[in-house]
KETI-34787 format. One record per residue: x, y, z of N, C-alpha, C in turn. Coordinates in steps of 0.1 Angstrom, whole numbers, plus 5000, padded with zeros to 4 digits. Each point is the difference from the previous one (the first is absolute). Layout:
KETI-34787
XYZXYZXYZ;...
***
This chain:
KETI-34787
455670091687499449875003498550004996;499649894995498650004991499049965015;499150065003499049935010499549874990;499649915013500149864995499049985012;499249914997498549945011500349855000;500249965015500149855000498249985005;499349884998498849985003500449855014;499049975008500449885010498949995001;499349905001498649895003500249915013;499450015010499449935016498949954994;499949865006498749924996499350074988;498450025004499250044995499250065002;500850184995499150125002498750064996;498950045005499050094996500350054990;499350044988500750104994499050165005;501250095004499350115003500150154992;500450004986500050084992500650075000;501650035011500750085001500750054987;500649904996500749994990499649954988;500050154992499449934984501150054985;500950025003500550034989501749875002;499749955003501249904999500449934990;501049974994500749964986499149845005;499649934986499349885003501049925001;501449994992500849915007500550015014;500150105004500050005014499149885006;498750065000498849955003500049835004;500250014986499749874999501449885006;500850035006501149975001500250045019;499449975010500550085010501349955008;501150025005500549965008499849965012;500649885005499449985010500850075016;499150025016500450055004501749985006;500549895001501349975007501150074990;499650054990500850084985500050155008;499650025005499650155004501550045012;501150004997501250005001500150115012;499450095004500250155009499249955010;499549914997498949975016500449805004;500050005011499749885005499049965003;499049914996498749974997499849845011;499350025013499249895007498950004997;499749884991498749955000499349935009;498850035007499849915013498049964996;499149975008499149954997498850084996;500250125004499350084998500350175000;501250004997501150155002500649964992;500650144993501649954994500850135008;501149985001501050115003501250024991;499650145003501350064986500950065010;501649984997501250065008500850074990;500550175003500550034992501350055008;501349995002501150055011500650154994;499450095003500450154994501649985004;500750064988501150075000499650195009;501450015005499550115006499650164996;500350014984499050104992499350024993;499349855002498450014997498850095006;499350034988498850045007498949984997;498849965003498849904996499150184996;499650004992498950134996498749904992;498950085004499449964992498149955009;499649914996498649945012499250095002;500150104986498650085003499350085010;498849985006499450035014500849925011;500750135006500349975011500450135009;500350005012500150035012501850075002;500149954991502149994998500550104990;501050045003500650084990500649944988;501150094994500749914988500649905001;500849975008500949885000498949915013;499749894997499449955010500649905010;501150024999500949885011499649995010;500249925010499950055014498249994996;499250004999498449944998499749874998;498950025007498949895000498950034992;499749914991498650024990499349905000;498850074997498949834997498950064989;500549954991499150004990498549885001;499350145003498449915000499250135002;499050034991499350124996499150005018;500050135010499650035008499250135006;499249975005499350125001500550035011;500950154997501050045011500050165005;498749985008500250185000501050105008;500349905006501350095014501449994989;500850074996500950004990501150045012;500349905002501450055013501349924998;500950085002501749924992499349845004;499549945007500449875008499149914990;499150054994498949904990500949974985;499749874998501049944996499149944984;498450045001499549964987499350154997;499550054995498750094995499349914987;499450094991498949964994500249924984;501750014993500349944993501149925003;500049894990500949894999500850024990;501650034997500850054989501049975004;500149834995501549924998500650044996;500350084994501350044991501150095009;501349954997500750065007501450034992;501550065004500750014991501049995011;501349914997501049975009501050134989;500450095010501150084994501349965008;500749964992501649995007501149994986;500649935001501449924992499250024987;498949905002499250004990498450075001;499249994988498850065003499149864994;498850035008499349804996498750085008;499149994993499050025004498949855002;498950035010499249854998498249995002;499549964993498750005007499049875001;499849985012499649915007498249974994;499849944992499049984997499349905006;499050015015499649965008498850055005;498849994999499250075004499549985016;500649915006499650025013500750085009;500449965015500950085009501849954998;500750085002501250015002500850095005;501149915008500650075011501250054994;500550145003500950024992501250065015;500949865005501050125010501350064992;499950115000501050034985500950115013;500849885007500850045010500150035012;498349975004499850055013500649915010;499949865001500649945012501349954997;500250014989501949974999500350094991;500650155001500650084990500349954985;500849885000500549934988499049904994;498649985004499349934993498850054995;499550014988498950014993499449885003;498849965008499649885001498250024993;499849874992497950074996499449875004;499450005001498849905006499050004993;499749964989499149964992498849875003;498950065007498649935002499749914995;501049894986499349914994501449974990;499549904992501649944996498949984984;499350144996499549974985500650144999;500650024992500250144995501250044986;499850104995500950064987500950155013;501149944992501550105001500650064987;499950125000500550104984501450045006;501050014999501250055004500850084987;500250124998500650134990500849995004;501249984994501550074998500150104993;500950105007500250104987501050075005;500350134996501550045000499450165011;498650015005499850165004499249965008;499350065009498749965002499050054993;500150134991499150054995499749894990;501149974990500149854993498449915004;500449985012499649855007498150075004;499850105002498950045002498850004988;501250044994499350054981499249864997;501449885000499549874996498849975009;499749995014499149965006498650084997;500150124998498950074994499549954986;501049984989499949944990498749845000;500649965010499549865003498949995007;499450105006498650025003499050074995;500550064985498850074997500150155003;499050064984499950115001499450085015;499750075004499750085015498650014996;499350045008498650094999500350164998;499250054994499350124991499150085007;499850075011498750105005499850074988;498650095003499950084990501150115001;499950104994500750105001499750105015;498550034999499350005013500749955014;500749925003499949935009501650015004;501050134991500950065006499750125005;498350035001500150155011499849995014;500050085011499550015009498849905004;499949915009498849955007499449995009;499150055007499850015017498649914998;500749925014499049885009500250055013;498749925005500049995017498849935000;500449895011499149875005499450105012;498450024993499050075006499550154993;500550024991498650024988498949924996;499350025012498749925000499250014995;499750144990498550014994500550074989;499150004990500450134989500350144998;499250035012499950165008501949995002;500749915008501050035005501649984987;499349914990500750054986500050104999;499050074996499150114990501150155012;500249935013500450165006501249974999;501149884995501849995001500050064985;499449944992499950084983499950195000;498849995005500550184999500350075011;501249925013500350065006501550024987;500549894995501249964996500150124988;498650004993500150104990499950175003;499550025012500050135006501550015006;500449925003501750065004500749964987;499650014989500550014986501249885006;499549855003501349915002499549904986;501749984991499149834989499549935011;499649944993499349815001499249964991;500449894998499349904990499049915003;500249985014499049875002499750045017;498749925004500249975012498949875004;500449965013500149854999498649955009;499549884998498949945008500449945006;500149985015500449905010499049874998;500049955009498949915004498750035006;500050165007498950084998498749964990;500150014989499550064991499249844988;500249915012499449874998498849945013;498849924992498949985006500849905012;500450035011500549915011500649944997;501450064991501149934999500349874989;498550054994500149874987500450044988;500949924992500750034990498850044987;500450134994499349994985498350045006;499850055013499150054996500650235007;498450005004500250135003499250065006;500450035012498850075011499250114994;498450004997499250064995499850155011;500149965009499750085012500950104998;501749974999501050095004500150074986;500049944987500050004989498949994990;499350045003498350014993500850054982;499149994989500350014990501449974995;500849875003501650045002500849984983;499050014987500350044990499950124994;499150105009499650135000501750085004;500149935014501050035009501250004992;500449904992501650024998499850064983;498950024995500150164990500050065007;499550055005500350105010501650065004;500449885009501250005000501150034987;499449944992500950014987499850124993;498750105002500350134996500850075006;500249975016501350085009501649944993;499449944992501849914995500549935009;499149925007500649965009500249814995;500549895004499149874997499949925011;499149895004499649945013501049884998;500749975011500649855002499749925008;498849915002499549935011500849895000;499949975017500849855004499449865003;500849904990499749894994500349925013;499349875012500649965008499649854995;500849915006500349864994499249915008;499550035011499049885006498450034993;499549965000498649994995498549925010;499450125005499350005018498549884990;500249925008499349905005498550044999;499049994991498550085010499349944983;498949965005499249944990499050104993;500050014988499750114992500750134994;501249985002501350044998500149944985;500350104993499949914987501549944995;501050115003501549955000499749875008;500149995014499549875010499649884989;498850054996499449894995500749954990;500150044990500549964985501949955005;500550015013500949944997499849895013;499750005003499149845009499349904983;499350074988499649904994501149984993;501350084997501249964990501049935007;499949985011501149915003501050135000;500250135004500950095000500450015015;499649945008500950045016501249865002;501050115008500749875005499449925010;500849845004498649925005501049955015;499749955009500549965014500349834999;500449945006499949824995499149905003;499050055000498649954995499950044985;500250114994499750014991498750164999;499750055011498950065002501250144998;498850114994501350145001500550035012;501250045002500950045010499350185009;499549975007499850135010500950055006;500050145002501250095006498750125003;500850075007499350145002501350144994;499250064995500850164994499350105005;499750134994499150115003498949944999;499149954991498749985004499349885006;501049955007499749925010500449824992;499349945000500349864993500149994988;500849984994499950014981501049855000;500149984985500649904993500650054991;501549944996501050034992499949984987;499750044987500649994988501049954996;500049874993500849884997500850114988;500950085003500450074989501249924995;500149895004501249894992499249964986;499050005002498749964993500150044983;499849944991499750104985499050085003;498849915003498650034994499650125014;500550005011499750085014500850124996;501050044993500250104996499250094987;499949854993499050094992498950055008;499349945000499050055012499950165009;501049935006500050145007500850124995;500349954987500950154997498950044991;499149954996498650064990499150035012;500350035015498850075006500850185002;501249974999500650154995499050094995;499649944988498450094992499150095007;499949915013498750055008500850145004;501050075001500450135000500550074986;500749934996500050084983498950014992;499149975005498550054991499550075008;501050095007499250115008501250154998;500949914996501050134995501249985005;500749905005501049985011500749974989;501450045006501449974990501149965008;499849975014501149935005499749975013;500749905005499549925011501749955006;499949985016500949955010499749885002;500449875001500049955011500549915009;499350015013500649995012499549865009;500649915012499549925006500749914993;501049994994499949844989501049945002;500950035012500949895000499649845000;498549945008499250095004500450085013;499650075003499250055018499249925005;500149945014499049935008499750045011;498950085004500350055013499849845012;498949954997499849865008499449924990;499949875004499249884994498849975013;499149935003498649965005500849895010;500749924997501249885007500750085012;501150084989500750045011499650165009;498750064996499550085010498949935010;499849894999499549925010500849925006;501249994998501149985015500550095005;499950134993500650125002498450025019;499149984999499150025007499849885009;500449894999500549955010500850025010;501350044991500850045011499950125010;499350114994499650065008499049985009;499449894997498649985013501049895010;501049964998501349925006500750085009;500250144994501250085006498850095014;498649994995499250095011500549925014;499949885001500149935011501250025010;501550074995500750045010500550154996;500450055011501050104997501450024989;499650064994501050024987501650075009;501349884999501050015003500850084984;500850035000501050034989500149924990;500049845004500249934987498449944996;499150005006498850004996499250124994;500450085004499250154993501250014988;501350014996500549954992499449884989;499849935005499249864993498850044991;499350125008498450014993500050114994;501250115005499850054986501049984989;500649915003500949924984498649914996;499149955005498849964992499150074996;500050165004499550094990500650064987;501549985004500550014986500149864988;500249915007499949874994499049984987;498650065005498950014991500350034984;500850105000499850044985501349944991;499949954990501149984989500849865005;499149925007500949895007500549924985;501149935006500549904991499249885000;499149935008499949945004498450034990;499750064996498250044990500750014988;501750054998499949964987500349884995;500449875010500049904994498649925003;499150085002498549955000499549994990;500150084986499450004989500449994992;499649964987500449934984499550084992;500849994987499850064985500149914992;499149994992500049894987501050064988;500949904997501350024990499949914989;499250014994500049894992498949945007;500249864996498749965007500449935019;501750054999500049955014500050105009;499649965017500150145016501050014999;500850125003501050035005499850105008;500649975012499750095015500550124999;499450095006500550174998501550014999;500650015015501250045002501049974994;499649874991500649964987500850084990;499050134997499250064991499750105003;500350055014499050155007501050134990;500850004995500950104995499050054986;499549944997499550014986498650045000;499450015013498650034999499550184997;501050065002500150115002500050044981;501249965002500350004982498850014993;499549834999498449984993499450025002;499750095015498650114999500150124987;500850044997500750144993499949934984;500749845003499949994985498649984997;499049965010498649974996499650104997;500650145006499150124999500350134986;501749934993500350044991499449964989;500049904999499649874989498050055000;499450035010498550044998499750124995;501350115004499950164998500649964980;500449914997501049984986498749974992;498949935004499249934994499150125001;499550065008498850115002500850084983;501250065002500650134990501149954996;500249924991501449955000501050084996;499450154998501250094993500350095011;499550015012499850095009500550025010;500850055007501349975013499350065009;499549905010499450045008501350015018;499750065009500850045009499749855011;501149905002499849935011501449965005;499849985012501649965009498849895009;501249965008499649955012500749995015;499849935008500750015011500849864999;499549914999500849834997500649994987;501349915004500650024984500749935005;500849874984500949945000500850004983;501049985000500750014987499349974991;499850064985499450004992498150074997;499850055012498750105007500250084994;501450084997500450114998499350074981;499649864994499250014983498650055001;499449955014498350045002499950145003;501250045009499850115013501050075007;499850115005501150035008499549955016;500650075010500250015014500050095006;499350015010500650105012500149975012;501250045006501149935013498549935012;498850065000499649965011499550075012;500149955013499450125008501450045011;500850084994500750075009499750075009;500750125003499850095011500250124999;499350095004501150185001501049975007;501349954993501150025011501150064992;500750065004501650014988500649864999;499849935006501149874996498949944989;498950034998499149944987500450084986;500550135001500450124991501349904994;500949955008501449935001499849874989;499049945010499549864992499250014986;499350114997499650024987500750014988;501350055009501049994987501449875004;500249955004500249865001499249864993;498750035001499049914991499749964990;500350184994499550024984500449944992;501849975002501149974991499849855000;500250015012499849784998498849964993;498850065006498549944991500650034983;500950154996500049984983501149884995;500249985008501449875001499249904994;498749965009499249925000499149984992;499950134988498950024990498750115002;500050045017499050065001500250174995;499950014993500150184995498950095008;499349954994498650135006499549915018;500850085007499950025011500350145007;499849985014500050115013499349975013;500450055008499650045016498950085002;499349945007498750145005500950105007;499750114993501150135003499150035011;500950055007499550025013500149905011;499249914997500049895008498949985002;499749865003498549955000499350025016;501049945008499950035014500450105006;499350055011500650095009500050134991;500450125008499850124998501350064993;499850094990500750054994500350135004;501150105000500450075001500050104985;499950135002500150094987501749934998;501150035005501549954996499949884991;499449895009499849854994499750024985;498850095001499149994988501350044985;500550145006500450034988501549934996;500449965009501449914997499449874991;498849945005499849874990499850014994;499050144994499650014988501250044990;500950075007501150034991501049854994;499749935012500249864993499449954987;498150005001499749954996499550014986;500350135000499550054985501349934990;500849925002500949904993499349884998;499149945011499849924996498949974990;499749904989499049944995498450045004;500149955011498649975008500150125012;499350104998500050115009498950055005;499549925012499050005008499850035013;499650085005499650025017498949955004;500149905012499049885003500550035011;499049995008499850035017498249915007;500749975010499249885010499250115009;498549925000499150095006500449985011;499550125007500850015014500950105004;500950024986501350035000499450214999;501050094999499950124994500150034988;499250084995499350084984501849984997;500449954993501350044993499750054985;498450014992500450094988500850095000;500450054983500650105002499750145008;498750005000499350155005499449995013;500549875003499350015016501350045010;501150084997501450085009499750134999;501250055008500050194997500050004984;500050144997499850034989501650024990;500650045012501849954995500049854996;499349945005500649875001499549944987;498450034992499649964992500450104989;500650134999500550064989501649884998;500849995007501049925001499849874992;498549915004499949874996498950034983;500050124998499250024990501450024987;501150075002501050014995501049854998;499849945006500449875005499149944989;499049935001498949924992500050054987;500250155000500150064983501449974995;501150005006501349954995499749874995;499249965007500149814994499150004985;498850115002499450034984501050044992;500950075004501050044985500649895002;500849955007500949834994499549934996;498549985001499449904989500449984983;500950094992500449944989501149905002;500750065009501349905007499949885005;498849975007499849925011499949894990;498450074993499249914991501149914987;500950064996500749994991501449875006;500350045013501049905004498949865003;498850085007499249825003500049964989;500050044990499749904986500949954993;501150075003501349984994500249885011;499950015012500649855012499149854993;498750034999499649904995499749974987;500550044993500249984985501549935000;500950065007501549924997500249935010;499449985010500449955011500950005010;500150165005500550015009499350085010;501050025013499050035013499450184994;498950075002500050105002500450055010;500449955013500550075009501349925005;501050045007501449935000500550045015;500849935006501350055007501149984990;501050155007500850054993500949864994;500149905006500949875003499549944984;499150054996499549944987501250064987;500150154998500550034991501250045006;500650025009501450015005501049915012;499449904990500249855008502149985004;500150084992502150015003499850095010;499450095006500050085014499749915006;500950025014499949925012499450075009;499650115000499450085009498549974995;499849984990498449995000499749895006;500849885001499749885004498850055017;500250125008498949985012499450164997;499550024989499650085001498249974992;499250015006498649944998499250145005;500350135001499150125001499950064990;500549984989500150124990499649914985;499150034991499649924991500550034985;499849874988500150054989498550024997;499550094991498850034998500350014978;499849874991499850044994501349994989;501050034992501150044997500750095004;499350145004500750135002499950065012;498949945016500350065005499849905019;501150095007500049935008499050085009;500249955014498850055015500749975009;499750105005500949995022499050075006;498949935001498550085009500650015015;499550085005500550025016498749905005;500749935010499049885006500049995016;500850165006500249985015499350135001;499249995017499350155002500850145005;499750104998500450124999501649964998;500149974987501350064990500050094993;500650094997499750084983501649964992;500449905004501249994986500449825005;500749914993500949935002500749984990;501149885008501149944990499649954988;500450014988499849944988501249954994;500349854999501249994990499950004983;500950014994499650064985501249904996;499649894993500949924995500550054985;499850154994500450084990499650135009;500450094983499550135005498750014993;499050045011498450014994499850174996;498450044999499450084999499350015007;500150115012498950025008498550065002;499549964998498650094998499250065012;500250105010499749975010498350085003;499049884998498950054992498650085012;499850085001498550015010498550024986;500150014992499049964990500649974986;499650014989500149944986500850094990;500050155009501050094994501549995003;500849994991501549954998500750115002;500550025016500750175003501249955005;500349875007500650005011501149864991;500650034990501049864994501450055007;501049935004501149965000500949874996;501050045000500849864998500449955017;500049854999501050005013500849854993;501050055009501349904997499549865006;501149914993499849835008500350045018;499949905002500549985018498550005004;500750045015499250035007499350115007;498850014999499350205001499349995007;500250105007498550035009499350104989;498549965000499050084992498850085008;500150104999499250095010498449974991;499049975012498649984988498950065011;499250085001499250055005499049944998;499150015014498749894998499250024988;499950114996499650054982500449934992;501449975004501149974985500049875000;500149904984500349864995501350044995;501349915000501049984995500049914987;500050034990500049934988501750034994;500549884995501650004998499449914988;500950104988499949954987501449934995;499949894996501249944994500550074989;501749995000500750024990499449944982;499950134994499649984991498449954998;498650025004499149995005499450034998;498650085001499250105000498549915006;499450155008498949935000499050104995;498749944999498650064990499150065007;499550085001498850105012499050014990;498850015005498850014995499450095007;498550044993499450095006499249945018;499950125006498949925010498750034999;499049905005498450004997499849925009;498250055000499549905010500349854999;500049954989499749864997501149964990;500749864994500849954996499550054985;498849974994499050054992500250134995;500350085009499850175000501250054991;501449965008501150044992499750034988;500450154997500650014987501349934993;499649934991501049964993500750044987;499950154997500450074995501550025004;500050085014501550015001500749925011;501250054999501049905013501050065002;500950005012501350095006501149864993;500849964998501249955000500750045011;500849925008501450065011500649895001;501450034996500949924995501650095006;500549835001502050045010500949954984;499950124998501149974983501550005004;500449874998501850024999500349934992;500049904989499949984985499150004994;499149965005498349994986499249945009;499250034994498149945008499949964985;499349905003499049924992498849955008;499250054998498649935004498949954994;499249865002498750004996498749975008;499150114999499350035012498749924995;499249885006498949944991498750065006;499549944992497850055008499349944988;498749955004499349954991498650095005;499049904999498750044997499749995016;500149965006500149965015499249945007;499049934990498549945003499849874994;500449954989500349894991501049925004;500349854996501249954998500350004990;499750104988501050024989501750005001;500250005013501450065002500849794996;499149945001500349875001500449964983;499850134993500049884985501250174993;500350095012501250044995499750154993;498950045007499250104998500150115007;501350085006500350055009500550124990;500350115010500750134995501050015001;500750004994501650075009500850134990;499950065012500550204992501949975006;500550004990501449955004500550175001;501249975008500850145004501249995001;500850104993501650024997500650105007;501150035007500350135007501449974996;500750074997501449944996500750194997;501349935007501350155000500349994981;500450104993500050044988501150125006;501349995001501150135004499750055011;499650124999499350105009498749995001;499349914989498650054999499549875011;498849975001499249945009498449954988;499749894995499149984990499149875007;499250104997498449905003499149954989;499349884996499849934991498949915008;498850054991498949885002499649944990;500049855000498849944990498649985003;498950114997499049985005499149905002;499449935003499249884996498650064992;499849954986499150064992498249995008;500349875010498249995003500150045015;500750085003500250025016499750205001;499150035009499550164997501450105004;501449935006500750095003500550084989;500150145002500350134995500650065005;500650035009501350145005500549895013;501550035000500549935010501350125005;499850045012501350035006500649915001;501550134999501249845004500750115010;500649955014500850045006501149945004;501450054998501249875004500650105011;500949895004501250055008501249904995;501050084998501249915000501149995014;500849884994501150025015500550075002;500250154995500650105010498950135003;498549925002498850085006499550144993;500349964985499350084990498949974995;498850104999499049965000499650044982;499249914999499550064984498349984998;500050074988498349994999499550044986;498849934994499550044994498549904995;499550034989498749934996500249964989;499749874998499349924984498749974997;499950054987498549944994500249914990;498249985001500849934985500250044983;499450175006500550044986501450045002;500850045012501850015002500549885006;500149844998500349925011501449964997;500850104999501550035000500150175007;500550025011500650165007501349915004;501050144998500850075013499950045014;500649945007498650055016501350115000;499450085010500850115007500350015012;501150025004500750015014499450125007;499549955010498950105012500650005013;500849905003500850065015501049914999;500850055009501549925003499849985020;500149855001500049985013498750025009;499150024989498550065007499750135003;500950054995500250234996499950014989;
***
């Protein structure tokens, strides 16, 4: 069956950039909504409602950031970008909006809701049989994919949004943050504590510390005296600085940001017309009309004021927006409290006041207080609040494009809505040390690449609360899969570096963090390969073995890439669990980068013994994956040699890419790829490289195993890149 895109037009939508690669006859031609045949459509005066009646082997996947596993039935959602720090099953929005969803049943039909305001998604919760949406407004665009797979139906939606974002190469190593690195002294001691317990890292991160009272674009002189001295400095330890970008902008006269966007007409305004006040960290600031052309330009050229000091990549955070109060509603908020002095606080009155302490922040009621200029007409936030997050990132992509336009500089954010995913990646937010966050990090991943986002991750560890040595090393064993591999921790909380545990504990997470330095030819090579063709770099199994009905509830175990899957242990004191094997894999059962421990295991169902040391890596039939050297820094690798390990039962074919890893040359097709052949010849076993002529690799092991747990081995150069490997053990003897 050919995937096919129906388009459907509601009134008259915003345009919000989601969608840019659409056929123009499409385009230009939309259907209208009562055509939209799978849904029953109430139009009413200010809502529309979508009704979809599930047959009973449907399953809805997909919505990005959320709180839910893979099949999301039986859920309640609300798409509207939130500042959501308690991450608990029962929260029903966090910090991205990601319409896109995929009805798997009879048929496969995927859809995305192009709406930038709030929407209610009961996708089963109060009547089993109804998919019901509640759409905030009766202006909006509907994309609906038919296709014959879901992977089909995914591919096309990726297609339709645009190539992904690009980090540097950099910005697949190791990263450690923590909110309260307050001075340079307390950099200068995580850098060579990191490098005295010989652990990588690439970067480490500036909170909101490391700004003159919380104002954006400058830099506390006091904490940070010399702070262009400071990050050479840093950069001779190989390290690079990431400071964090926040989205309100503090109110104070002689403020030169302040000033120059009070004379540009750059803040959002209240309905007088006067800029909209809110309070954030530094107390009263005003919003950046980031709907704005010229306010993005703007503020994506104050970017400068850090890359002319040496900075190569930036976070940022606050932008759904975040509100902690407005001046309005914390002056009823103090009313009522000088109301409630006057009697004794009963249950439903002390109830009463402190739901008006929580009331304060992120009310609905402030974001329909303020406007963005769209053209030359207001349109009220909540309208529009999905997208602010987005055009902070595109403002800040589009100023970092103009500073170096050849230059890939490192940025994600916390707010995001479809089509965000071309400026920037993501990271989940402010979770917790808990194991059910270990659980949810890999529930997340798959949907956000569903959604476009590739270069994401979880603060390993967890942001809140205390971490445990167990916690530590189970997430990291997670996390060194993912994209964005960061440990971010909330002041307050306990030292979770690597070197702040026993010394078991940080030899463990040092072997750990170095395994993730050798999978960087792998990693690097599938991210590029997902956003070059357009498909997820990370998957549930349900993607590629969609005729299994057992995969249908299985959301713990991942695809990673072409060739390999993951079953991280995500419960405390385990050392093994269940793994289903929808084939027969390759087991790797790894405690560092040396390859001792391969087996085969059959399809079904397995219990896998993994010691808090050990990652389980299961290689697909016919497969291989690429190992590199380890080093301090992504930089460091030698790129001379590489291990090959590969599950041979007809032929490997592989092409492993890498570019320059700093440029967007990769954009005009400028990439490496060292192709690889492994193929049975009778009895013999033949290995075959085509080297890439501008790429420095030179010697590659190859090690296989075939299906009846024979192992073989040998080396290619490129003055031999044809051998016979040799049989070295039978069964792992």
């Amino acid at each position: 069956m050919e995937t096919t895109i129906f388009y459907y037009r509601q009134g008259m939508p915003i345009e919000t950039g989601a969608i840019i690669e659409l056929e123009d006859s499409i385009k230009r031609s939309p259907k209208r909504l009562e055509e939209l045949s799978a849904f029953d459509a109430v139009i009413e005066v200010e809502t529309t409602r979508l009704i979809y009646h599930f047959e009973k082997s449907d399953m809805v996947l997909g919505f990005g950031e959320t709180m839910k596993g893979l099949d999301k039935r039986g859920s309640k959602l609300v798409s509207f970008c939130s500042d959501e720090p308690n991450h608990l099953p029962s929260k029903e929005s966090l910090y991205g909006a990601h319409n896109f969803f995929v009805i798997l049943g009879e048929k496969t039909r995927g859809y995305f809701i192009d709406f930038p305001g709030e929407i209610l998604f009961d996708v089963g919760f109060e009547d089993k049989n109804i998919f019901n949406m509640v759409i905030q407004g009766v202006d909006f665009d509907i994309y609906e994919i038919q296709g014959d797979s879901l992977k089909a139906v995914v591919h096309k939606f990726l297609s339709l949004i645009g190539e992904g974002y690009v980090p540097p190469k950099w910005g697949f190593g190791y990263q450690q943050c923590r909110w309260s690195y307050e001075t340079a002294d307390d950099i200068r001691r995580v850098a060579k504590a990191m490098r005295a317990a010989d652990i990588p890292c690439d970067a480490i991160y500036l909170d909101i510390d490391y700004m003159e009272r919380f104002k954006d674009f400058t830099i506390c002189d006091e904490k940070f005296p010399t702070f262009e001295n400071f990050v050479r400095e840093l950069r001779d330890l190989d390290f690079k600085l990431v400071p964090i970008i926040d989205a309100g902008v503090k109110i104070e006269s002689g403020y030169d940001v302040y000033e120059e966007g009070i004379r540009g007409n750059h803040f959002c305004v209240d309905e007088k017309g006067l800029p909209f006040v809110a309070a954030v960290w530094p107390g009263l600031v005003h919003f950046p009309d980031f709907l704005n052309d010229d306010t993005r330009q703007w503020f994506g050229d104050k970017y400068e004021v850090l890359t002319r000091h040496g900075i190569e990549g930036f976070w940022n955070d606050m932008n759904e927006p975040a509100i902690f109060y407005t001046p309005e509603r914390l002056k009823a908020f103090y009313a009522h409290v000088e109301k409630s002095k006057e009697k004794a606080l009963d249950i439903y009155s002390f109830f009463e006041l402190t739901g008006e302490v929580r009331g304060l922040a992120n009310s609905m009621a402030d974001y329909k207080s303020f406007y963005h200029r769209v053209g030359d007409t207001l349109v009220r936030h909540d309208k529009v609040h999905n997208l602010y997050g987005y055009n902070m990132t595109r403002s800040a992509y589009q100023g970092l494009e103009k500073i170096d336009p050849d230059k890939r500089f490192l940025l994600f954010s916390r707010a995001s809505y479809i089509g965000m995913h071309r400026y920037g990646g993501i990271w989940m937010g402010d979770n917790g040390s808990w194991w059910e966050h270990v659980e949810l990090t890999m529930k997340m991943l798959p949907a956000l690449n569903m959604c476009g986002f590739m270069y994401a991750g979880a603060d390993t560890g967890g942001f809140q609360h205390d971490a445990d040595s167990e916690l530590m090393i189970r997430w990291n064993q997670l996390s060194i899969f993912t994209p964005l591999y960061r440990n971010h921790a909330a002041m307050g909380t306990r030292d979770q570096e690597p070197y702040a545990f026993d010394e078991e504990t940080t030899a463990t997470l040092r072997n750990v963090i170095g395994l993730r330095y050798a999978l960087i030819p792998y990693l690097y090579s599938s991210y590029m390969k997902a956003v070059k063709k357009r498909v997820p770099y990370s998957a549930n199994l349900i993607m590629a073995y969609d005729k299994d009905v057992r995969v249908r509830e299985i959301e713990d175990q991942l695809l990673i890439g072409d060739s390999l899957m993951i079953a991280p242990i995500y419960k405390q004191n385990r050392s093994g669990r269940m793994v289903y094997l929808p084939e027969d894999m390759l087991l790797w059962t790894s405690s560092s980068k040396e390859v001792s421990n391969l087996r085969v295991v059959k399809q079904g169902d397995r219990y896998i013994d993994v010691a808090l040391e050990e990652i389980a890596l299961f290689i697909r039939p016919n497969q291989a994956l690429a190992l590199g050297a380890v080093a301090d820094t992504v930089g460091a690798i030698n790129a001379e040699t590489m291990t090959v390990v590969g599950f041979l039962c007809d032929g490997i074919e592989m092409s492993l890419y890498d570019d320059d890893g700093s440029t967007k040359a990769y954009k005009h097709e400028q990439g490496f790829d060292t192709k690889i052949w492994i193929k049975k010849h009778g009895d013999d076993i033949v290995a075959r490289m085509a080297f890439c002529e501008h790429h420095g690799l030179m010697q590659v092991k190859i090690i296989v195993m075939d299906g009846n747990g024979v192992r073989y081995e040998g080396a290619v150069t490129r003055e031999t890149p044809s051998i016979s490997l040799e049989k070295v053990s039978w069964n792992g003897k």
